[in-house]
KOLDREN-806897 format. One line per 10 residues: number of its first residue (from 0); their letters; for each residue z, y, x of C-alpha. Coordinates in steps of 0.001 Angstrom, whole numbers, plus 500000, padded with zeros to 6 digits. Each point is the difference from the previous one (the first is absolute). Layout:
BEGIN
NUM	A	Z Y X; ... .
END
This chain:
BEGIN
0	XXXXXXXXXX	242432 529222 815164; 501785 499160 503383; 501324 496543 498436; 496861 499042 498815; 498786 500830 503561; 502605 498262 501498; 499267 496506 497958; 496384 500419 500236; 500613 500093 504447; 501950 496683 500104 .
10	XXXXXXXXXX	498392 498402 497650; 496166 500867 501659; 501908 498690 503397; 500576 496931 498398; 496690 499783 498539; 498378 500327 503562; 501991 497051 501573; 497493 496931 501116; 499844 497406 497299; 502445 497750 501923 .
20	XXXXXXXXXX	502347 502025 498814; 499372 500545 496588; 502107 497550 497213; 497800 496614 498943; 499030 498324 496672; 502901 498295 499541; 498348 498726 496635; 496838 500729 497912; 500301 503655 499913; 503409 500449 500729 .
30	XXXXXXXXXX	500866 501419 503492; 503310 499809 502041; 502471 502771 499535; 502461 501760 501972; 501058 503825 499870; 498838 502302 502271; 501296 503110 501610; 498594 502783 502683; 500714 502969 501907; 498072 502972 499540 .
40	XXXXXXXXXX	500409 503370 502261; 498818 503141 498489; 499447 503478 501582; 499491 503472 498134; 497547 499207 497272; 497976 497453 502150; 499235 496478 499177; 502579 497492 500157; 499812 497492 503039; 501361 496670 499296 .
50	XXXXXXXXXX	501866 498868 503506; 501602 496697 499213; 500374 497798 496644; 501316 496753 499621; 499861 497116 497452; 502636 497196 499410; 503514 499084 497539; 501514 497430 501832; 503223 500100 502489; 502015 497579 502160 .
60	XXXXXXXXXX	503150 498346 499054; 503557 501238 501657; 499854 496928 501716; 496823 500358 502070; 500283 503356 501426; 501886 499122 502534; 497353 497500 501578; 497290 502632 499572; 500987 501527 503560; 498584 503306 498582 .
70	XXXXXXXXXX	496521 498156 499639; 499950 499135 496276; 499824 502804 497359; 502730 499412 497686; 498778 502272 497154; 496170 499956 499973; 499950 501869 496517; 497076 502145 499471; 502191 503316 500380; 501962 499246 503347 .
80	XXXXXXXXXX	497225 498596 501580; 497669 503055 499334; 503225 501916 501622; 500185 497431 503259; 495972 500476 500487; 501239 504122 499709; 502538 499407 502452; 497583 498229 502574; 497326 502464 499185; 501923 502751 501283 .
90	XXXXXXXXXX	501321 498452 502711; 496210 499817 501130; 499034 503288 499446; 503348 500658 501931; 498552 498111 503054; 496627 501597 499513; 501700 503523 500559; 502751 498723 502924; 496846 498217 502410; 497604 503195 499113 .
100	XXXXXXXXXX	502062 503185 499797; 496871 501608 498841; 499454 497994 497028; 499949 501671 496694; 501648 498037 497286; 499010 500791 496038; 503714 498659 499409; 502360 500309 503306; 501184 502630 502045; 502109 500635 503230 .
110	XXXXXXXXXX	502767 501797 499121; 501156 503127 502021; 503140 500009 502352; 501606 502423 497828; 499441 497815 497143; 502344 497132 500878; 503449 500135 500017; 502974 497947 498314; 499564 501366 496543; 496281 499859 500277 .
120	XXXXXXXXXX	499749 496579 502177; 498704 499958 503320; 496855 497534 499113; 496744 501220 501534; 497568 499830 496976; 499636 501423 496762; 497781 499408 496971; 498304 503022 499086; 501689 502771 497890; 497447 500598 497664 .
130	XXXXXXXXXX	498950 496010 499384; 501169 498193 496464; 500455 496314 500171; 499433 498571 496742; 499872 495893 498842; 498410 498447 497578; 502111 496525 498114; 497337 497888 497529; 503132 498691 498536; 503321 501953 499702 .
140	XXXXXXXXXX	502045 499262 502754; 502941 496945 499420; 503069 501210 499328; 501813 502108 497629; 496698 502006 499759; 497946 497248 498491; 503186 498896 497120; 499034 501529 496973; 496262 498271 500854; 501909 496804 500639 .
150	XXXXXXXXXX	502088 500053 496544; 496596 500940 498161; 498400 496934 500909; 502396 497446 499251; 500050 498123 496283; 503903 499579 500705; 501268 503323 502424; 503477 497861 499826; 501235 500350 503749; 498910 496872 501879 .
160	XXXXXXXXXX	502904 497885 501585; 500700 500016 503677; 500919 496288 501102; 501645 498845 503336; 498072 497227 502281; 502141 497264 497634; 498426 501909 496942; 503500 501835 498853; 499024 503319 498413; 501661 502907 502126 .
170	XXXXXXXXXX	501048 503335 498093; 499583 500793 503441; 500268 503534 501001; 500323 498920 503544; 496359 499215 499475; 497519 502028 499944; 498177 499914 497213; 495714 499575 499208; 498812 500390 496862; 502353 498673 497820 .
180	XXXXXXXXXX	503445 502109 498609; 497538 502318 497998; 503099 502053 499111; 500762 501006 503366; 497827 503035 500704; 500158 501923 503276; 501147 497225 502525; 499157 498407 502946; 497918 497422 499764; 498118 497278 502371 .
190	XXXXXXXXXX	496958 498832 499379; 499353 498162 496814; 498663 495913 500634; 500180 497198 497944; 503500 498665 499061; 499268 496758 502429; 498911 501981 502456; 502485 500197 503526; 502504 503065 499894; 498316 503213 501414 .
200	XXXXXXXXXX	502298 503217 500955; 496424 502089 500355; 500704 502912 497889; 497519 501084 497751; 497050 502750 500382; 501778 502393 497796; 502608 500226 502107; 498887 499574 503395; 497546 503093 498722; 503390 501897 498664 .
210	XXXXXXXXXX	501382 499553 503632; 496751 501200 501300; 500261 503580 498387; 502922 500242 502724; 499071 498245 502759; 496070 500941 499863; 497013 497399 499973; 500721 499687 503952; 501797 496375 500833; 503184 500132 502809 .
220	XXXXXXXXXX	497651 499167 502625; 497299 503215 498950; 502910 502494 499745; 500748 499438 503785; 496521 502048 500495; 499056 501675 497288; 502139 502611 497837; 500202 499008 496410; 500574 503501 498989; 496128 499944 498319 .
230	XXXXXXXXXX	500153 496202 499461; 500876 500051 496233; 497971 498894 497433; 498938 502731 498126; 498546 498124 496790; 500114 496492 498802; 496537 499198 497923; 500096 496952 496789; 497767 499027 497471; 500895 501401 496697 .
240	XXXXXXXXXX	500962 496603 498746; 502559 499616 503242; 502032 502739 499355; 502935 500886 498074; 501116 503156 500066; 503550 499451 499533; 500052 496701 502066; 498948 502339 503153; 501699 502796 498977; 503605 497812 500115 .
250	XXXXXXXXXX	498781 498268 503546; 498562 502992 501900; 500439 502802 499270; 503922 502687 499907; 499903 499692 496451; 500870 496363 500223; 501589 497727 502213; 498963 502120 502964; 501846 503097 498999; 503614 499660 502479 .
260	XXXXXXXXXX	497328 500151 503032; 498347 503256 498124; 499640 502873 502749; 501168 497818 502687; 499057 500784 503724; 501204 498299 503269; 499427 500140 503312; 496484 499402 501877; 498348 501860 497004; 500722 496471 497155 .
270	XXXXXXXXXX	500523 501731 497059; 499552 499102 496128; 496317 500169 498949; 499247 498652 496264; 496083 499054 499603; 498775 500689 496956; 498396 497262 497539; 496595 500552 498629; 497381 498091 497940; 495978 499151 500021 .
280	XXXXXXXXXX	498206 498003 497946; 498595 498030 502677; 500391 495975 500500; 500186 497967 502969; 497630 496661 498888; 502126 497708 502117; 501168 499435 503693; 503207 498053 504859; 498918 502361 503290; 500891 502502 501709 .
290	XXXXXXXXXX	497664 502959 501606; 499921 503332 501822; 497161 501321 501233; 500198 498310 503549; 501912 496633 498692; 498968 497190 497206; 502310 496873 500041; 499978 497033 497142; 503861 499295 499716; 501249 496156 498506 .
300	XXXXXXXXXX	503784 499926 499594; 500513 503339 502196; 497807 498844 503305; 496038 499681 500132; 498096 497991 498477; 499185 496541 502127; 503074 500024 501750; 503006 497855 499983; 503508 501832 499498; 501033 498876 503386 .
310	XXXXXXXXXX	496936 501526 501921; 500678 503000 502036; 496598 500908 498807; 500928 499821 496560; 501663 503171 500064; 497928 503295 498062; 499647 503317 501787; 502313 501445 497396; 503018 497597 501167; 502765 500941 501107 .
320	XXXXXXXXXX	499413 498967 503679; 496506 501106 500149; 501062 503022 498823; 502823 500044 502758; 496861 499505 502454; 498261 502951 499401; 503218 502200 499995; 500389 498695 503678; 496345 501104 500823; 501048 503650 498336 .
330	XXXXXXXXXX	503130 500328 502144; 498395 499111 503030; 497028 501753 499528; 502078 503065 499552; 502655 499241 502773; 502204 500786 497484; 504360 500025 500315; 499909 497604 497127; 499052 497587 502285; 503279 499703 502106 .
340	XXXXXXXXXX	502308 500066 496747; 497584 497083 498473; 500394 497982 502943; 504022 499914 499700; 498902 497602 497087; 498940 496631 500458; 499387 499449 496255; 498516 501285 497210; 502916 499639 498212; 501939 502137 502748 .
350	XXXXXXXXXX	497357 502663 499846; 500483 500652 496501; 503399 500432 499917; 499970 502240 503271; 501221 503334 499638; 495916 500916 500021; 500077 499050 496408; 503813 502068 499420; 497995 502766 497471; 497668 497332 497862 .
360	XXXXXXXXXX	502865 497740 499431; 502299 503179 498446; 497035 500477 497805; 499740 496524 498771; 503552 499273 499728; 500481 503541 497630; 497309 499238 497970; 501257 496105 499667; 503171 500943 499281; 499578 503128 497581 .
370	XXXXXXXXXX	496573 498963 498285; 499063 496665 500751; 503434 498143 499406; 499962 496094 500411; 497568 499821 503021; 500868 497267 501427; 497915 499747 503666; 497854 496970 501332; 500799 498234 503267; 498916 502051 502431 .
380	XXXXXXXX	496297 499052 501560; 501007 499135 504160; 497341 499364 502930; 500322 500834 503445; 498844 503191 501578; 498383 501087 502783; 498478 502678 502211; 497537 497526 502069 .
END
């Protein structure tokens, strides 16, 4: 069966990492854990090819992202970093086909002239018609997906309190909420921490997923390059014991929560695309890294591993400004007209909200506003830019 197939792939790509980056005896017997979660591409009835997976269920406070300059991950959980090491591996295989026009990608393509136009974008690259990009979660993803597993393993599934910095509970629906208000079902949620631990607005897998059925897997700075019409996940992958049927079916999918964006389309070919939920009985035995088939980075606290937060080495290939890096080798290895409307911004903050952005930030707000009600954004990540 394809989901079988599709655990089996990320799971053996874990399994062939060096040692280094395998979890350690944390006791007699007893190994560190953390969830993992991969990227899979399938074609026809081929084998599938595992192309990025990630490991990791930590995220910065609201407080730090501002000093992270773009440098720090601020939501190293296993699922969105998988997606980051996605983003930068296409973005590679992107360069691969703009410095050797004669390169033949198993993923990307050059799209035709007559392909790009305002409904259809005008982004040079395409993923491959006939490819399915699957993932694979060890651990249902946070979020109004994972509830119901939540509720099942408390003694007492009485909604936990939400206290202030002074310690005064908050009803607080101004907050978002992590795992506690049991009763609420189908919300918005950040991600759930310890009730000591420093206010986070990082909103949880679930729903960041839920977004991703419109927006595609591709991040802002991908979608400037590639066309996210064939950039949906096709199939999301748990162990049997990770998923509840109705749990996903009220997060995901038109029959729940995601049903006022059902049949939706907007410009630069963003449309609605649920991804489907299925299970295998395999485990993961344990795992926080990050891997593609060209990459392998260690991560601490959302920057590698050695390396103090305020090094400019400290920042992973999957940052945000590394990421911003290899976009500016695409651009100018293509001597592409994105290159004079980038320049007009001096920021990264500018850039993304620059009318190049216009059609991906109608798709976001719709789907915030009909589906995903009580979003409430993080800062927004700033470092300079530049062409040099």
């Amino acid at each position: 069966m394809d989901n079988d197939r599709i655990a089996t792939c990320v799971l053996e790509a874990f399994e062939a990492l060096p040692a280094k980056c395998k979890p350690v005896e944390a006791t007699a017997g007893i190994f560190q854990w953390v969830p993992l979660s991969g990227i899979a591409i399938m074609k026809g009835n081929n084998e599938a090819r595992c192309v990025a997976l990630g490991t990791g269920m930590k995220c910065l406070p609201a407080k730090d992202i501002s000093n992270a300059k773009g440098a720090i991950l601020h939501d190293f959980h296993a699922e969105i970093v998988a997606i980051r090491a996605f983003n930068h591996f296409l973005l590679q295989e992107s360069l691969k086909l703009a410095k050797a026009p004669s390169f033949n990608s198993p993923f990307l393509r050059r799209r035709l002239d007559q392909e790009l136009s305002a409904s259809n974008g005008f982004q040079p690259f395409s993923l491959h018609s006939d490819l399915k990009i699957c993932m694979f979660n060890s651990e249902a993803p946070c979020g109004d997906a994972s509830m119901e597993l939540v509720m099942e393993a408390q003694k007492d599934a009485t909604p936990w309190p939400v206290a202030d910095s002074n310690g005064n509970n908050l009803s607080a629906p101004a907050l978002l909420k992590g795992r506690g208000s049991f009763s609420e079902l189908g919300i918005v949620r950040r991600k759930p921490a310890r009730a000591d631990s420093p206010l986070t607005l990082s909103k949880s897998c679930s729903d960041k997923l839920a977004l991703k059925q419109c927006t595609s897997l591709l991040s802002s700075l991908t979608s400037l390059l590639i066309s996210p019409e064939h950039g949906y996940l096709d199939t999301l992958v748990l162990p049997r014991s990770q998923h509840n049927h109705t749990a996903c079916t009220r997060a995901f999918r038109p029959e729940g929560r995601m049903k006022s964006v059902f049949n939706c389309k907007w410009a630069s070919a963003y449309r609605f695309h649920p991804f489907s939920v299925q299970n295998t009985e395999q485990e993961f035995a344990y795992s926080r890294r990050m891997w593609h088939p060209n990459l392998l980075e260690r991560l601490i606290l959302g920057r590698l591993q050695g390396r103090k937060a305020q090094d400019p080495k400290a920042a992973s290939q999957i940052s945000n400004v590394r990421m911003w890096e290899l976009v500016r080798q695409l651009v100018i290895a293509l001597n592409s007209p994105l290159r004079l409307e980038i320049s007009r911004c001096k920021s990264y903050r500018q850039l993304k909200i620059s009318p190049l952005f216009d059609e991906r930030k109608q798709v976001k707000h719709d789907a915030r506003a009909e589906a995903l009600k009580g979003w409430v954004r993080n800062e927004d990540v700033d470092f300079d830019l530049s062409f040099k």
